[in-house]
MOPAC internal coordinates of N, CA, C and O (Angstrom, degrees):
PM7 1SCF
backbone

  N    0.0000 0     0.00 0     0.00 0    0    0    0
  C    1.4435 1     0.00 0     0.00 0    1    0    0
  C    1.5300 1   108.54 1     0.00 0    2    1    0
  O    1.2310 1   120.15 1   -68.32 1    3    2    1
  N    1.1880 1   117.31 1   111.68 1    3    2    1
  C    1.7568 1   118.59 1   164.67 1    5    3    2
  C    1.5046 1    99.44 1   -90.50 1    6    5    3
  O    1.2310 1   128.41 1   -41.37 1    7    6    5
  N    1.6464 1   101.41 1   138.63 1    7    6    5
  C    1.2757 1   142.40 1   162.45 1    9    7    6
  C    1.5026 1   119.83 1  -121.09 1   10    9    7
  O    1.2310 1   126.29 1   -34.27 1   11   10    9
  N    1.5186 1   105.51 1   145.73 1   11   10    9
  C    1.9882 1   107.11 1   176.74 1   13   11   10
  C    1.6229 1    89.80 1   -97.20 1   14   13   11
  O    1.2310 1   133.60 1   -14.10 1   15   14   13
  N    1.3548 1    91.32 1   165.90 1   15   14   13
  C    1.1351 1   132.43 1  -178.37 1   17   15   14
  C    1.7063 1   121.79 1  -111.55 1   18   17   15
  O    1.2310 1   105.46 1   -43.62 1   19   18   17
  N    1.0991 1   144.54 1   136.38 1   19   18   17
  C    1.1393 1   116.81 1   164.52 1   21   19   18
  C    1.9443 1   106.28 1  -127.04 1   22   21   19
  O    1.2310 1   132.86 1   -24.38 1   23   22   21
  N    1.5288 1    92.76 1   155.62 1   23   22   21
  C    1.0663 1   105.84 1  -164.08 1   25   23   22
  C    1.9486 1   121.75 1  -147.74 1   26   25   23
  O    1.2310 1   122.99 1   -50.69 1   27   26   25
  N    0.8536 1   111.87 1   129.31 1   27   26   25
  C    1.7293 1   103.40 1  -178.19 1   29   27   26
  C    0.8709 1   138.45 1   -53.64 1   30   29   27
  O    1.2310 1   103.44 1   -45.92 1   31   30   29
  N    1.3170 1   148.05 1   134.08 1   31   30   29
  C    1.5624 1   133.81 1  -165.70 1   33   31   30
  C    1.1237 1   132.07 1   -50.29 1   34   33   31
  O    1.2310 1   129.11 1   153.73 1   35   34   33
  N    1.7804 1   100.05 1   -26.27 1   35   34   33
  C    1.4435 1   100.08 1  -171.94 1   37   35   34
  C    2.0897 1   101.95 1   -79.65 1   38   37   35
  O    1.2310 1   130.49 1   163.57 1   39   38   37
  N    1.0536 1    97.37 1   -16.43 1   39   38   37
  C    1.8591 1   110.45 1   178.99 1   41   39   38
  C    1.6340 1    90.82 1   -49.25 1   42   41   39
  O    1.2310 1   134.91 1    97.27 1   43   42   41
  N    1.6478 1    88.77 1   -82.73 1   43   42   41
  C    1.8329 1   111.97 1  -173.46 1   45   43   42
  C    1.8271 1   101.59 1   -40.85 1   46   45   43
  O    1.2310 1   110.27 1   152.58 1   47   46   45
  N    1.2896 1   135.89 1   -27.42 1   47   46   45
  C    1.4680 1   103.78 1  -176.68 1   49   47   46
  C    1.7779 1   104.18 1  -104.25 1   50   49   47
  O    1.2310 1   125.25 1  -169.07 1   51   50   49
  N    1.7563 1   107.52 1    10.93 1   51   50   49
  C    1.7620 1    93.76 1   172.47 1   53   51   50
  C    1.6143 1    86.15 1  -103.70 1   54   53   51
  O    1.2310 1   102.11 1  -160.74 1   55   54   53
  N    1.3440 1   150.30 1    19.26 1   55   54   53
  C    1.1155 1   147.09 1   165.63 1   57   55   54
  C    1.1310 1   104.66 1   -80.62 1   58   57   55
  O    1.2310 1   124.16 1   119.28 1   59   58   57
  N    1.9088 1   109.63 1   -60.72 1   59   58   57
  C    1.1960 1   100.77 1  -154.16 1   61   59   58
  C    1.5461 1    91.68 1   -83.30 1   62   61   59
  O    1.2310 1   104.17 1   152.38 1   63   62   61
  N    1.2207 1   146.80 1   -27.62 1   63   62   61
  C    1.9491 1   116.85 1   168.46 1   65   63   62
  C    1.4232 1   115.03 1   -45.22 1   66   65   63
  O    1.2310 1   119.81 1   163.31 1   67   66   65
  N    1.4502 1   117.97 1   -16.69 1   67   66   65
  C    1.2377 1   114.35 1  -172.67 1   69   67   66
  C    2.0915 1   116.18 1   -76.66 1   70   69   67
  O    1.2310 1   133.61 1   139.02 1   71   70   69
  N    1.0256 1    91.30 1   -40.98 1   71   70   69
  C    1.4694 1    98.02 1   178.91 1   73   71   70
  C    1.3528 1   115.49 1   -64.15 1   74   73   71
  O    1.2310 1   130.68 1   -45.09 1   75   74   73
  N    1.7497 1    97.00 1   134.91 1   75   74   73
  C    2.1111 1   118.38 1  -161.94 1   77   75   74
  C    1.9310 1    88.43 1   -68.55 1   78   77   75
  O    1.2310 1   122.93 1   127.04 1   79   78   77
  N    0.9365 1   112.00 1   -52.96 1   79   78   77
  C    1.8167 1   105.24 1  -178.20 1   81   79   78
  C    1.4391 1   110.23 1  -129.07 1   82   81   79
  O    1.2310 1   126.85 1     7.96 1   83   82   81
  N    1.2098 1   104.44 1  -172.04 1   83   82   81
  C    1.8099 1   113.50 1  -162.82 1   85   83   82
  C    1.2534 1    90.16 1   -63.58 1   86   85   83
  O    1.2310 1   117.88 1   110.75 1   87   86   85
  N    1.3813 1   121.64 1   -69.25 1   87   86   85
  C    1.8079 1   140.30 1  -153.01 1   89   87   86
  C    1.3488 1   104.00 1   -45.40 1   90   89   87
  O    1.2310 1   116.13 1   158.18 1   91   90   89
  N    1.4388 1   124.96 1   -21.82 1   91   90   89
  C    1.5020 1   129.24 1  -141.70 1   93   91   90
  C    1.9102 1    79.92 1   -71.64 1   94   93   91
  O    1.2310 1   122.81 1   -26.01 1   95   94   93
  N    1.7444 1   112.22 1   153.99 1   95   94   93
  C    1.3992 1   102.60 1   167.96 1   97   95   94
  C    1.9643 1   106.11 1  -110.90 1   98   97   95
  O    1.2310 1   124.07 1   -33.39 1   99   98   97
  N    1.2727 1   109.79 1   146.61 1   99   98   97
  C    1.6062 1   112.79 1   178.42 1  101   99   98
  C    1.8208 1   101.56 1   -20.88 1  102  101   99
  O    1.2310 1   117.62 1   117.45 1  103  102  101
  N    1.6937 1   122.15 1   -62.55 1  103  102  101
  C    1.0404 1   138.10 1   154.88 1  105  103  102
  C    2.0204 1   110.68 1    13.54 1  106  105  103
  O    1.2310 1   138.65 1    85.07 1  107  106  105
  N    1.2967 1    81.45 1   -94.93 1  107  106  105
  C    1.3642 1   108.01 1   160.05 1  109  107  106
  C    1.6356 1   122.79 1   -29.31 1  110  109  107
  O    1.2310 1   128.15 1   127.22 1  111  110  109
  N    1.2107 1   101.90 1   -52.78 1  111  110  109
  C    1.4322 1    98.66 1  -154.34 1  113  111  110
  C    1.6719 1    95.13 1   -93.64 1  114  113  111
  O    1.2310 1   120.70 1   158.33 1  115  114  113
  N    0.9989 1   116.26 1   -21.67 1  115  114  113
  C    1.6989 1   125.07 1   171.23 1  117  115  114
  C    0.8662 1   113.22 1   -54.87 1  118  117  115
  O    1.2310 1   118.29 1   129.33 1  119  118  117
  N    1.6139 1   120.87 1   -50.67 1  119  118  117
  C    1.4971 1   142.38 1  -168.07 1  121  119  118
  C    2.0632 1   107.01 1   -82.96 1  122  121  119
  O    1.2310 1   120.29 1   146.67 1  123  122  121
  N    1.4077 1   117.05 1   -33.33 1  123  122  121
  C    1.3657 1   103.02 1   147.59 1  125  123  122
  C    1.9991 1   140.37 1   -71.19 1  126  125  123
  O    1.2310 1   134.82 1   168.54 1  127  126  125
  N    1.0779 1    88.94 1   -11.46 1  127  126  125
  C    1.3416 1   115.78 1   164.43 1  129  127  126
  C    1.1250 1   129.16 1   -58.71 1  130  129  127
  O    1.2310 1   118.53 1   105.16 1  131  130  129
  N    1.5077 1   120.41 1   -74.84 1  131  130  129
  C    1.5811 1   145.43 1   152.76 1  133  131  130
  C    1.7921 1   105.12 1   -40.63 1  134  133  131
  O    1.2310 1   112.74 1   138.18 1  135  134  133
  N    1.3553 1   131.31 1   -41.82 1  135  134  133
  C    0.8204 1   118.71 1  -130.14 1  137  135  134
  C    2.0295 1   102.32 1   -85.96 1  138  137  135
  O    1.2310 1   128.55 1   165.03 1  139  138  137
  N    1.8148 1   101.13 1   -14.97 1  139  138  137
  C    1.6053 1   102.47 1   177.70 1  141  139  138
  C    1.7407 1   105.09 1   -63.63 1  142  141  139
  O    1.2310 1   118.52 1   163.89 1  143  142  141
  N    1.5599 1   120.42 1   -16.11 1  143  142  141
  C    1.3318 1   131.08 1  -161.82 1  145  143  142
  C    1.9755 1   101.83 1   -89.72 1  146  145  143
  O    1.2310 1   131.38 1   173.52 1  147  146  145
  N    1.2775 1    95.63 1    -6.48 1  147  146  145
  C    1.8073 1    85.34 1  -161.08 1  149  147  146
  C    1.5395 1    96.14 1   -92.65 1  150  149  147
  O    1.2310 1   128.14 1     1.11 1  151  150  149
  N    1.3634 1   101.93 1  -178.89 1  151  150  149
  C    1.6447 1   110.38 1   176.44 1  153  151  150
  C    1.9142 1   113.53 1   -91.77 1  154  153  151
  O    1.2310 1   137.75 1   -43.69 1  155  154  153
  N    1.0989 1    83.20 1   136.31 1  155  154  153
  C    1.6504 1    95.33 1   175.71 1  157  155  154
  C    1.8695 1   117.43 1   -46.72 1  158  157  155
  O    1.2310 1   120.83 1     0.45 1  159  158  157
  N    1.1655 1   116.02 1  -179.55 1  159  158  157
  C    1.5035 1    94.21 1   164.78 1  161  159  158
  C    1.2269 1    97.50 1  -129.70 1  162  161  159
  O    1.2310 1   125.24 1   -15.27 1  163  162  161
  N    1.6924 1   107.53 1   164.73 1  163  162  161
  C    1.4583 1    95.74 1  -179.08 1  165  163  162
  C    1.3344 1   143.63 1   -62.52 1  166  165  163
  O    1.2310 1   126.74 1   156.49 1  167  166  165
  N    1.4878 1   104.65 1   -23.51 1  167  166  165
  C    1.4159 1   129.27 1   139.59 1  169  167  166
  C    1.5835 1   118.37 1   -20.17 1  170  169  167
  O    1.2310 1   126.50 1    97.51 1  171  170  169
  N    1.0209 1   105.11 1   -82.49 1  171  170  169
  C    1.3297 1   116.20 1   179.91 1  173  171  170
  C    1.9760 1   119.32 1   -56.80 1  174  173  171
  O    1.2310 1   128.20 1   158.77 1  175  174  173
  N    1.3997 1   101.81 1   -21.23 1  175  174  173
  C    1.4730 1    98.86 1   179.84 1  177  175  174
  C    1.4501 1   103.70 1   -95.25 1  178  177  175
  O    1.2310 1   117.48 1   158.27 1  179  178  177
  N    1.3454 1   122.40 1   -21.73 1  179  178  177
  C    1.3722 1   121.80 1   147.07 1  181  179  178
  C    1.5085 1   136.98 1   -14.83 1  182  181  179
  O    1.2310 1   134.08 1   106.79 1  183  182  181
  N    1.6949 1    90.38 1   -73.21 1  183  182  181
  C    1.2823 1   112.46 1   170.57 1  185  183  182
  C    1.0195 1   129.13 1   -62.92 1  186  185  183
  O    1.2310 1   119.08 1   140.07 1  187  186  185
  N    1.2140 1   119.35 1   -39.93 1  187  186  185
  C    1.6260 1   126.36 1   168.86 1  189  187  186
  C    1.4296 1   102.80 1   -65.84 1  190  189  187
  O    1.2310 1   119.28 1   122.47 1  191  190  189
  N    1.4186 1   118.98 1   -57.53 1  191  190  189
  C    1.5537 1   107.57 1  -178.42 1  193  191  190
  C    1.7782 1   111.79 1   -37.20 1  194  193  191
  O    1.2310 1   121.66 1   117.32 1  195  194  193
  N    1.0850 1   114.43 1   -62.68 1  195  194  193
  C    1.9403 1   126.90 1   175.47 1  197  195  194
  C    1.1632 1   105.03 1   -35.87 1  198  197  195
  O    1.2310 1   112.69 1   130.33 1  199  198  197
  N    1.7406 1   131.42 1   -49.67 1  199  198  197
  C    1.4733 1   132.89 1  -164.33 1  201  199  198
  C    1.3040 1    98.92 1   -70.04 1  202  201  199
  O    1.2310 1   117.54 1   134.34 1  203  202  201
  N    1.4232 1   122.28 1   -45.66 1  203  202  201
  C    1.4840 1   109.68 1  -156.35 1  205  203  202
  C    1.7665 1   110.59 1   -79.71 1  206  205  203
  O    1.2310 1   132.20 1   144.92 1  207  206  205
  N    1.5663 1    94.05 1   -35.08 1  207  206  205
  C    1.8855 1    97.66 1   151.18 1  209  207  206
  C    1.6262 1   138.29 1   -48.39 1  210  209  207
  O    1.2310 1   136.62 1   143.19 1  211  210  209
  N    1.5875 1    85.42 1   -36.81 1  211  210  209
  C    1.5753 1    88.82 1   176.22 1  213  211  210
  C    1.8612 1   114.40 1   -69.15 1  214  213  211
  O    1.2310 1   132.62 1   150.07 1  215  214  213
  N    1.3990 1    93.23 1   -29.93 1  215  214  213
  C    1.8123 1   113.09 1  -178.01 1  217  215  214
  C    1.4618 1   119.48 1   -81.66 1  218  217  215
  O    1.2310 1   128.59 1   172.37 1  219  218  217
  N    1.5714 1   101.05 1    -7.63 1  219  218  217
  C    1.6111 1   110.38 1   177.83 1  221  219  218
  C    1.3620 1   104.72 1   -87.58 1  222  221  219
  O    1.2310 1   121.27 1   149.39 1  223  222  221
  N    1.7197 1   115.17 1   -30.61 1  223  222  221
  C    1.2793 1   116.65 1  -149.75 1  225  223  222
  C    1.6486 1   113.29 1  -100.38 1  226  225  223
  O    1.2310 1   137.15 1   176.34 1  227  226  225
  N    1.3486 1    84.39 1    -3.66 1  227  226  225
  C    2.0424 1   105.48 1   178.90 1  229  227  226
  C    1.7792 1    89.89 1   101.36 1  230  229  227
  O    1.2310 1   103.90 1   158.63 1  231  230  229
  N    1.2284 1   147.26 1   -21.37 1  231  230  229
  C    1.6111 1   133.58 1  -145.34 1  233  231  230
  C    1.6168 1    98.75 1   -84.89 1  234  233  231
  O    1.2310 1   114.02 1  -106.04 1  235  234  233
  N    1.0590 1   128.92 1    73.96 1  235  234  233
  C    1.2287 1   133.92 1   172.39 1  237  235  234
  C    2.0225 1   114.85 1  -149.71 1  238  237  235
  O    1.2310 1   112.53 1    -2.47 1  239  238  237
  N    1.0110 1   131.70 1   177.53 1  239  238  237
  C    1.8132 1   133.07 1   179.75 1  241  239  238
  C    1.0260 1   103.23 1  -144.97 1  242  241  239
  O    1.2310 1   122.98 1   -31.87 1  243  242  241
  N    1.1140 1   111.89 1   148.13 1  243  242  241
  C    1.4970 1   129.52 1   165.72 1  245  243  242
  C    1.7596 1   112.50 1   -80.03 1  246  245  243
  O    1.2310 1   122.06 1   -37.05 1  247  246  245
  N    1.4059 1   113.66 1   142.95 1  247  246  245
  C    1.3067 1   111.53 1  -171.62 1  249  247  246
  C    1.5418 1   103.79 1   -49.82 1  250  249  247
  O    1.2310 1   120.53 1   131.87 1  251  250  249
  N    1.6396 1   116.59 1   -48.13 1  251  250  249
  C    1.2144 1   110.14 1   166.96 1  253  251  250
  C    1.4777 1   133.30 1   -35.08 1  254  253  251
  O    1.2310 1   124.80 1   124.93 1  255  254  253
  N    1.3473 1   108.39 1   -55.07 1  255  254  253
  C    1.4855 1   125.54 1  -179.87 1  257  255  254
  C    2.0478 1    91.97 1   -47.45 1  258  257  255
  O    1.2310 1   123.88 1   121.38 1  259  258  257
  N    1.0881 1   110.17 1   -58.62 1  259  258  257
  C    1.6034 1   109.70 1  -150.41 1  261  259  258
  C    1.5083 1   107.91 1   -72.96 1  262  261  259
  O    1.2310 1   127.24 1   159.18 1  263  262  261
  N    1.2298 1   103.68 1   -20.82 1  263  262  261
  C    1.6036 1   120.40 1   165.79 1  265  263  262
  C    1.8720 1   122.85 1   -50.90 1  266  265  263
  O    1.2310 1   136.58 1   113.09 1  267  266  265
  N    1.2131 1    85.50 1   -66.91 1  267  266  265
  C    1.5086 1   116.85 1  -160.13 1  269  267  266
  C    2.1929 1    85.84 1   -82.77 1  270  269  267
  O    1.2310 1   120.82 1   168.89 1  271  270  269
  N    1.2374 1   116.04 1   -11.11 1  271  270  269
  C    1.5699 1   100.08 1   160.77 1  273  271  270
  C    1.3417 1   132.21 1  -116.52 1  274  273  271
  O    1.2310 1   126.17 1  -173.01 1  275  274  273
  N    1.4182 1   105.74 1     6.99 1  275  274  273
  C    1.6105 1   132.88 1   166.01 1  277  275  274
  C    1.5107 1   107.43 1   -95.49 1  278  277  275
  O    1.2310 1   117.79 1   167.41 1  279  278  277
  N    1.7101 1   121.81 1   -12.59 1  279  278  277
  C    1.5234 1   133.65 1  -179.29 1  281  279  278
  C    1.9386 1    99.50 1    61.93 1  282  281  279
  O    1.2310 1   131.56 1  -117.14 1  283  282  281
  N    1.2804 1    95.29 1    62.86 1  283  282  281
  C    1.4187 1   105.51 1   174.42 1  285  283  282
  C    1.4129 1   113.63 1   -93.16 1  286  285  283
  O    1.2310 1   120.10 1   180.00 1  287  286  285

């Protein structure tokens, strides 16, 4: 179900500085907004759990490192 919203101009013109390109809709840009506030998924805390293991355990490169063994 879509519903409007209403909102004040001065709202609508710190929205619209907010949007990465023209096309982007208010929609959008609300929903990147909210989105540092939402919950992770467990998925995702997963993954982070693994990264910071992988970074405990030394198994990670430096952009340098990955460079200099591809002969970048």
């Amino acid at each position: 179900m879509v519903t409007t919203i209403q909102v004040s101009d001065d709202l609508k013109n710190i929205l619209a500085e907010r949007k990465l390109h023209n096309n982007e809709t208010f929609e959008e840009v609300i929903f990147d907004l909210i989105e540092d506030t939402m919950e992770l998924s467990e998925e995702t805390k997963r993954n982070i759990k693994e990264a910071e293991e992988d970074i405990k355990e030394g198994r990670v490169y430096t952009h340098e490192q990955v460079k200099k063994e591809l002969g970048l």
